[in-house]
Phi, psi and omega in degrees: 000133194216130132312124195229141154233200182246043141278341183120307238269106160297156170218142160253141170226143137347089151318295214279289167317355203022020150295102203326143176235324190220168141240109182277160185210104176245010130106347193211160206300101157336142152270282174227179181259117151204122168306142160250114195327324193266041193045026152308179176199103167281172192190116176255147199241201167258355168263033165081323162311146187246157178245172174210156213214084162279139189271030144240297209281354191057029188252135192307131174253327172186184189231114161295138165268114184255012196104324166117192188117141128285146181281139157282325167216146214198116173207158184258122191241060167356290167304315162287357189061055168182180180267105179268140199225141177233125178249160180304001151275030202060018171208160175227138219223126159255149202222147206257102187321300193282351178249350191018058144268125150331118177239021176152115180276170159181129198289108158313120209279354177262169171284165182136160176263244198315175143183158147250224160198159173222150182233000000 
């Protein structure tokens, strides 16, 4: 179970016990959140980077770059082999967890500021 505010701070906690397991410090306004079954912890920020995290050792595997944009929405997409990231610019971007290469854009077709997404 994980926490975000818009100081940079993440906090994890013990599902089962709800007992502090970590407090991460990312220096910048946390967005979103998202677990992957196989214990990732992805952490989208407001300056469009997605972060990828495992999530037992709590330790950074790599940093996505997205460009700028706050991220809106962050899901894990297994059947595409990545992580979908949605910014405030109206795209979503998918990017492939073990290469933290970009496998594939796509514009959202109305005007507006946020959107999210579900997967």
């Amino acid at each position: 179970m994980a926490g975000c505010s818009t100081g940079g701070t993440v906090m994890v906690w013990k599902a089962r016990t709800l007992k502090p397991r970590r407090t991460l410090f990312f220096g910048v306004y946390v967005t979103r959140l998202a677990f992957d079954p196989q214990g990732l912890l992805a952490v989208g920020d407001a300056q469009g980077r997605t972060h990828i995290l495992d999530g037992k050792k709590m330790s950074l595997l790599r940093t996505l770059e997205g460009g700028g944009g706050r991220v809106t929405g962050l899901s894990f997409a297994r059947g595409l082999g990545g992580v979908l990231a949605v910014r405030c610019r109206r795209e979503v971007r998918l990017w492939n967890v073990s290469t933290g290469e970009e496998r594939e854009r796509v514009m959202l077709g109305d005007e507006g500021g946020g959107c999210t997404l579900a997967v």
